[in-house]
BANUVEX-200100 format. One record per residue: residue number from 1; chain; x negated, y, z negated of N, C-alpha, C in turn. Coordinates in steps of 0.02 Angstrom, whole numbers, m for minus. Example, Ala and Ser with C-alpha at 12.3 -4.5 7.8 and 13.67 -1.06 7.14 Angstrom:
PT   num   cadena     n_c1     n_c2     n_c3    ca_c1    ca_c2    ca_c3     c_c1     c_c2     c_c3
PT     1        A     m660     m284     m390     m615     m225     m390     m660     m165     m390
PT     2        A     m642     m112     m354     m684      m53     m357     m645        2     m394
END
This chain:
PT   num   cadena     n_c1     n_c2     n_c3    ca_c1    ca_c2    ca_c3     c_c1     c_c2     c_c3
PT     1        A       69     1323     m260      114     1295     m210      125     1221     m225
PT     2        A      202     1181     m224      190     1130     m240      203     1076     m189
PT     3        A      160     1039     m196      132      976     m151      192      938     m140
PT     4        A      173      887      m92      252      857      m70      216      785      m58
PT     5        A      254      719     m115      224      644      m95      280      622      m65
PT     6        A      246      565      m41      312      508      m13      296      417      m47
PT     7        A      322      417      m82      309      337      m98      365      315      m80
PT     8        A      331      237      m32      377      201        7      360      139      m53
PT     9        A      432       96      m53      426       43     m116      427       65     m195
PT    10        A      460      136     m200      431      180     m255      518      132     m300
PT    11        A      531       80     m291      563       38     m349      506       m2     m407
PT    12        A      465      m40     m369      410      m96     m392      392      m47     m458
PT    13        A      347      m93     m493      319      m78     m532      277      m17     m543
PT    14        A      206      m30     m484      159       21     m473      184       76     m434
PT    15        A      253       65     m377      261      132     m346      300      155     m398
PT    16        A      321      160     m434      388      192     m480      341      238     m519
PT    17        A      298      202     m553      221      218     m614      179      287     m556
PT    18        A      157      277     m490      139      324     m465      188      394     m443
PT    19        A      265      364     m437      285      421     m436      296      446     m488
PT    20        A      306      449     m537      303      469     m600      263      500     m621
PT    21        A      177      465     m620      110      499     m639      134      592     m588
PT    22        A      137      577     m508      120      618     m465      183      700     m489
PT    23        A      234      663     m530      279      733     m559      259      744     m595
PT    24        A      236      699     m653      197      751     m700      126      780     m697
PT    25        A      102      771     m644       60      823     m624       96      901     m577
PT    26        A      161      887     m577      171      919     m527      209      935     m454
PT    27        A      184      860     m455      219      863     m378      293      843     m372
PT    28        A      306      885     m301      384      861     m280      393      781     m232
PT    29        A      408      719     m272      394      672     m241      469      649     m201
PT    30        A      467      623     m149      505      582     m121      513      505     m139
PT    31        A      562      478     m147      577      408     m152      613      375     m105
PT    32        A      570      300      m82      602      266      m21      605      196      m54
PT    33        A      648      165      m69      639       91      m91      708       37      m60
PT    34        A      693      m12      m56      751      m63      m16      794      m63      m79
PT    35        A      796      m44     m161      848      m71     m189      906        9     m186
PT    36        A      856       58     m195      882      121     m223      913      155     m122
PT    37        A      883      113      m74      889      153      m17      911      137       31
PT    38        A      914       52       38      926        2      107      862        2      127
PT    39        A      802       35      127      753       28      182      712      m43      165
PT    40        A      721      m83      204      692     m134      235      641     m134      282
PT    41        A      571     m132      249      504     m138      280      476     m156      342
PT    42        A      530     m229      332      528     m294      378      555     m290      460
PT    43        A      602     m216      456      638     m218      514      624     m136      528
PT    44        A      590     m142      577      580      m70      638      612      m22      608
PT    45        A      694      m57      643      748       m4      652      774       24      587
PT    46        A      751       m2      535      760       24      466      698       66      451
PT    47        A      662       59      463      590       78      427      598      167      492
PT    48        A      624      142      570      635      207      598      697      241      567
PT    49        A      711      214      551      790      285      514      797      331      465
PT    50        A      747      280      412      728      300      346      674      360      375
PT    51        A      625      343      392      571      378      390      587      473      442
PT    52        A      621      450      492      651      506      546      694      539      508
PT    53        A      732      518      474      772      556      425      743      611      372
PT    54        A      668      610      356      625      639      311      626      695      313
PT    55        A      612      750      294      597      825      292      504      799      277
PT    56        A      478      773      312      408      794      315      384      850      366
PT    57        A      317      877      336      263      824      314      254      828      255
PT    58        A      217      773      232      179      758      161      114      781      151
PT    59        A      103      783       94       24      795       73        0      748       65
PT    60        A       43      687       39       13      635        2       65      566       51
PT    61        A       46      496       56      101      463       82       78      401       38
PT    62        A      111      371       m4       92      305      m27      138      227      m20
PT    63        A       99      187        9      158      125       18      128       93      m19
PT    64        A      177       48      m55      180       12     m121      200      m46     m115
PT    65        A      234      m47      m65      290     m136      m46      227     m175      m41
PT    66        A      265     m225      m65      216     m309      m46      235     m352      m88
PT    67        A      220     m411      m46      258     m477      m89      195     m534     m115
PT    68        A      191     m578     m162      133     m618     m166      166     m687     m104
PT    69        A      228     m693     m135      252     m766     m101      334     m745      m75
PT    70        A      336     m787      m32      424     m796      m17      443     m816      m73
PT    71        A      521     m778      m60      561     m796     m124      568     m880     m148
PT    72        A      546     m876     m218      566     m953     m223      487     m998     m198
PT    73        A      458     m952     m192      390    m1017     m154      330     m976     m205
PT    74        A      272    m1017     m199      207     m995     m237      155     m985     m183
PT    75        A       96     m929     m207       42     m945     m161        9     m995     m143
PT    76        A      m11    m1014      m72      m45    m1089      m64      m98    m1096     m100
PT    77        A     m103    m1164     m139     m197    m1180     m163     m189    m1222     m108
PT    78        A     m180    m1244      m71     m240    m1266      m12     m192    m1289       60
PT    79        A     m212    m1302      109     m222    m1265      165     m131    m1319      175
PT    80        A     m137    m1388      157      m75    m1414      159      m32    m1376      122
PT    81        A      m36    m1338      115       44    m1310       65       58    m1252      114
PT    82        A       22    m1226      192       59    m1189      215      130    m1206      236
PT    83        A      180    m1165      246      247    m1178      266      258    m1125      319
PT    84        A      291    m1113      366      295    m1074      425      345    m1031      391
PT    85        A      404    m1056      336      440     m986      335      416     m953      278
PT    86        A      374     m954      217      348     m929      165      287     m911      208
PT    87        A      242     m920      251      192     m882      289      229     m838      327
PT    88        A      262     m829      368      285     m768      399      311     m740      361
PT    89        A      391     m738      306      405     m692      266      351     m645      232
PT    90        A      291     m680      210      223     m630      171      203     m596      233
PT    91        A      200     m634      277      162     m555      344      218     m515      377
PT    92        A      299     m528      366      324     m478      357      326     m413      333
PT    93        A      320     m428      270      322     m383      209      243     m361      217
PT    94        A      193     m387      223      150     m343      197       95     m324      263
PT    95        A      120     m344      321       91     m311      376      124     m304      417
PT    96        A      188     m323      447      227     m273      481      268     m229      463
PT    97        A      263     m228      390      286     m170      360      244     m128      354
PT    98        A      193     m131      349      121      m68      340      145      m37      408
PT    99        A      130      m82      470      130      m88      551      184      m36      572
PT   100        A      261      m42      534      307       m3      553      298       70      506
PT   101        A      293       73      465      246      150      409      203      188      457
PT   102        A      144      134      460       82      187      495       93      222      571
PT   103        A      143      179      608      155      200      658      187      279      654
PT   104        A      227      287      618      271      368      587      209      407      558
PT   105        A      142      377      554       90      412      506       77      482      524
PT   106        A       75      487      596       67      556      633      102      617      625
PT   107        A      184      590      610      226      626      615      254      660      510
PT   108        A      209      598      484      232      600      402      188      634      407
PT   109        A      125      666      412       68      702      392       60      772      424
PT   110        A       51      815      368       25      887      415      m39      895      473
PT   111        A      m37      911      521      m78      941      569     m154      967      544
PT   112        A     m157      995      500     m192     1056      463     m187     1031      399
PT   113        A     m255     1039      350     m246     1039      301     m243      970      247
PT   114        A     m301      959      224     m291      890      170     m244      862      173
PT   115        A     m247      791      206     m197      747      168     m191      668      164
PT   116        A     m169      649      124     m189      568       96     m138      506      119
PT   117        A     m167      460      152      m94      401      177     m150      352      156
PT   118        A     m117      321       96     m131      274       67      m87      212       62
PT   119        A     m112      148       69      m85       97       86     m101       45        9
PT   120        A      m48       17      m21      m78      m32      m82      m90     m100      m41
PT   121        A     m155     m127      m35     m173     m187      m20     m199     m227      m80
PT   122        A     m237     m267      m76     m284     m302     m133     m362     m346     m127
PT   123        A     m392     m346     m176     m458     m357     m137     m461     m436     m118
PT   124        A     m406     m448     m131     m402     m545     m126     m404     m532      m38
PT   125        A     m394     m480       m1     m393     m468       81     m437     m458      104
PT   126        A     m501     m444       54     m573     m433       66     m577     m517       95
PT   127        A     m602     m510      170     m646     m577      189     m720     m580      142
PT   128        A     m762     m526      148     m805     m546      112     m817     m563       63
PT   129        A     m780     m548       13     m736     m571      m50     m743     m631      m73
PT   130        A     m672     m665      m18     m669     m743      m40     m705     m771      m59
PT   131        A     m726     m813     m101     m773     m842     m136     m742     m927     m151
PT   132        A     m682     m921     m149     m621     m992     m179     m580    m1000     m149
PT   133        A     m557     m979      m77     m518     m993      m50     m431     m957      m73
PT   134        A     m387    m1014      m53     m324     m993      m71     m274     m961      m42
PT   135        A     m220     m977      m74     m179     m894      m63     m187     m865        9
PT   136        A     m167     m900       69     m179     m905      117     m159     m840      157
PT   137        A      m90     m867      147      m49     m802      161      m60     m730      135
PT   138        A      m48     m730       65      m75     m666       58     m120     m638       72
PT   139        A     m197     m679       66     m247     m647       88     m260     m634      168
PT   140        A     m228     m680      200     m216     m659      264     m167     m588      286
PT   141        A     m131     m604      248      m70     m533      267     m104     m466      224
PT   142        A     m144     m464      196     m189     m413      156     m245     m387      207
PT   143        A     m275     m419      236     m317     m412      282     m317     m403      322
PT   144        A     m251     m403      366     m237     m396      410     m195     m306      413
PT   145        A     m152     m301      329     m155     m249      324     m198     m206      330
PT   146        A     m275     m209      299     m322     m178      285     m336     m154      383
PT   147        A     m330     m195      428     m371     m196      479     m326     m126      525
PT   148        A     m256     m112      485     m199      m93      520     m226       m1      499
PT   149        A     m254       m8      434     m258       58      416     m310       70      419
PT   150        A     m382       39      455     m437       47      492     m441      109      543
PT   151        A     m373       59      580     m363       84      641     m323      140      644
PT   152        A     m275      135      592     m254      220      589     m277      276      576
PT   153        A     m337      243      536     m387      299      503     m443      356      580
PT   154        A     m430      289      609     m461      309      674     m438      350      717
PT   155        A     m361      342      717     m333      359      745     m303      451      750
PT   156        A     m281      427      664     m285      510      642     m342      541      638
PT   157        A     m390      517      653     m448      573      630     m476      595      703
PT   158        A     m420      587      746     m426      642      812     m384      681      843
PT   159        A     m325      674      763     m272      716      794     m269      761      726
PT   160        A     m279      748      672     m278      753      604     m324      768      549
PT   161        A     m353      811      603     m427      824      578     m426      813      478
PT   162        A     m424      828      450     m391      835      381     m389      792      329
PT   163        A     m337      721      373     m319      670      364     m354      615      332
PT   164        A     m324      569      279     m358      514      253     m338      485      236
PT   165        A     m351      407      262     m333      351      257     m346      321      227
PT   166        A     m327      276      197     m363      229      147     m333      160      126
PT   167        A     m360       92      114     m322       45       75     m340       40      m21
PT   168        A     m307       20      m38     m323       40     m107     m311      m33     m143
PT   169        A     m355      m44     m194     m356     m101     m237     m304      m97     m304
PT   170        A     m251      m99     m328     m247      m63     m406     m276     m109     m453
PT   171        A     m315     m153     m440     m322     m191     m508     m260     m251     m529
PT   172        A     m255     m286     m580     m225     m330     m578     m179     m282     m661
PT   173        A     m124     m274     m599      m64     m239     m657       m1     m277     m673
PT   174        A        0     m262     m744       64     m302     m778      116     m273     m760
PT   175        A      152     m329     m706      215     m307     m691      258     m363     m666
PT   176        A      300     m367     m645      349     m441     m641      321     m455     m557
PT   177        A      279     m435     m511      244     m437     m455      206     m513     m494
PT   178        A      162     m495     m523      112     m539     m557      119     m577     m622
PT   179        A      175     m571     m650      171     m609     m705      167     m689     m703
PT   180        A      180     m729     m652      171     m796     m655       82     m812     m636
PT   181        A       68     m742     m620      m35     m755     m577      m73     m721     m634
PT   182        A      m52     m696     m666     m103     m643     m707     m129     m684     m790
PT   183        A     m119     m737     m781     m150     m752     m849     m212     m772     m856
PT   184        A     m264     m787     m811     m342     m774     m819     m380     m716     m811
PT   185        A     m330     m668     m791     m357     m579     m776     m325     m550     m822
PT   186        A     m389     m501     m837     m368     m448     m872     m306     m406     m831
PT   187        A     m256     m344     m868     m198     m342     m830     m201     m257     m850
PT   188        A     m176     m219     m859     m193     m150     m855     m106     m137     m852
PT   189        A      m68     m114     m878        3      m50     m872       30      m26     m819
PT   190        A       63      m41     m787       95       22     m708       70       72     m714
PT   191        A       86      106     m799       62      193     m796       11      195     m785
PT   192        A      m59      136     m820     m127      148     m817     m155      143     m756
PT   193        A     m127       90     m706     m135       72     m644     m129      139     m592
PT   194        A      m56      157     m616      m33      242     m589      m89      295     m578
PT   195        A     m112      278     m630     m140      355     m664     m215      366     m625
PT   196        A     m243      291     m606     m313      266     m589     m303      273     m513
PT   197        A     m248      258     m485     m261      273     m426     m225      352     m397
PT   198        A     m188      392     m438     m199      463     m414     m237      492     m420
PT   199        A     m299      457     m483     m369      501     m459     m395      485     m406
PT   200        A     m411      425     m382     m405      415     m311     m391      438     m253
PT   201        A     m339      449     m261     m304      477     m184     m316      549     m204
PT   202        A     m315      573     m265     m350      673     m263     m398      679     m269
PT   203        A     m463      622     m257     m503      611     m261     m556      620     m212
PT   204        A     m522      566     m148     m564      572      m88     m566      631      m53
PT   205        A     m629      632       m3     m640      648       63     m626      650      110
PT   206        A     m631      688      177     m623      660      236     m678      616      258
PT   207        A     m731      599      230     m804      550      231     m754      473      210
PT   208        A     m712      470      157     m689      420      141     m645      378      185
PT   209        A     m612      420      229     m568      393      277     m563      337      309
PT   210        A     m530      295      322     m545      212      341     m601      169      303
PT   211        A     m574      181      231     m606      143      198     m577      116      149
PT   212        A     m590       51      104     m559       16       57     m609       23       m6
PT   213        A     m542       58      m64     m570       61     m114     m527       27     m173
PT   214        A     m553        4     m248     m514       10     m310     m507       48     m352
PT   215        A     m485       30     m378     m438       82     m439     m508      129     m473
PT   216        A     m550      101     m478     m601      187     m487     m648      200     m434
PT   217        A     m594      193     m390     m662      216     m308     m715      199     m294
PT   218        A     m727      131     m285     m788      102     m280     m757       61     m225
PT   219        A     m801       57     m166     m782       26      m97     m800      m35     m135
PT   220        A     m752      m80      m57     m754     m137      m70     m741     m176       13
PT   221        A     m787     m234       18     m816     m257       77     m771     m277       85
PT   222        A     m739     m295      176     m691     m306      221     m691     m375      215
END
């Protein structure tokens, strides 16, 4: 029988690379992206039209969107370089866009029966993490993601018996996301990035549920 994904952001680099990996295993994937679709993350009433419009449920649900910086701006190195409209544009995109997703999570997911809603965060959103500061915004709008799919995890797992949640690390992948940040990290392929986190998501448990992992499933502190 064949499985049914949904990648939201499936333009970017890593969602394009996961939908790809997920057909050639097989599956019948859906594609949602702001260039290929109009859907805009950032706004409710887009993120409700797109998503209501779906022939779900899914087996699998993956969101991929996220920004490092506002257009035209860099991540902060230190605390004077916040700006009010490059800090809200990043918690646009990468937590009230999770915020408007997870909310449809109930309705994207089967009742019965295994299934995976996975969120791309990064471990720079790990508080326990930080070690150097930085990157204010993002790591704030990461963390705050993380805290969003906590709570969903919680949430479905009393209606959704089945269900699993998760935030996911991919590692630091070569893609035009990161090419101005990635030159003291090692960098890894979309496909390779792809490939590491669908073992992942066909990977887990319902034990795993509301939890944050990377690209070879190894938790990672809040």
């Amino acid at each position: 029988m064949t499985q049914n994904a949904l990648i939201i952001g499936a333009s970017g680099g890593i969602g394009a690379a996961v939908a790809q990996e997920l057909e050639t295993r097989g599956w019948h994937v859906t594609r949602l992206s702001r260039a290929q679709d109009g859907l805009d993350i950032t706004d409710q009433a887009s993120v409700n039209t797109h998503l209501e419009a779906l022939n779900a449920p899914f087996d699998l649900v993956f969101m991929a969107s996220g920004v490092l910086a506002a257009e035209g701006c860099a991540p902060e190195k230190a605390l004077s370089q916040i700006r009010q409209e490059s800090f809200e544009e990043v918690f646009r995109v990468n937590t009230f866009g999770v915020a408007y997703v997870l909310r449809h999570g109930p309705k994207l997911l089967p009742k019965k029966g295994r299934s995976v809603l996975a969120v791309l965060t990064a471990r720079v959103g790990s508080i326990g993490d930080n070690h150097i500061g930085g990157w204010h915004a993002y790591r704030a709008s990461k963390a705050a993601a993380n805290q969003l799919v906590r709570g969903a995890a919680i949430e479905l797992g009393r209606s959704h018996k089945d269900a699993i949640a998760v935030a996911l690390h991919p590692g630091t992948v070569a893609t035009e996301f990161t090419a101005n940040y990635a030159a003291r990290h090692s960098t890894v392929p979309p496909q390779t990035a792809a490939e590491n986190l669908v073992n992942v998501m066909l990977g887990l448990t319902a034990a795993d549920s509301g939890q944050f992992f990377d690209y070879a499933q190894k938790p990672i502190e809040w």
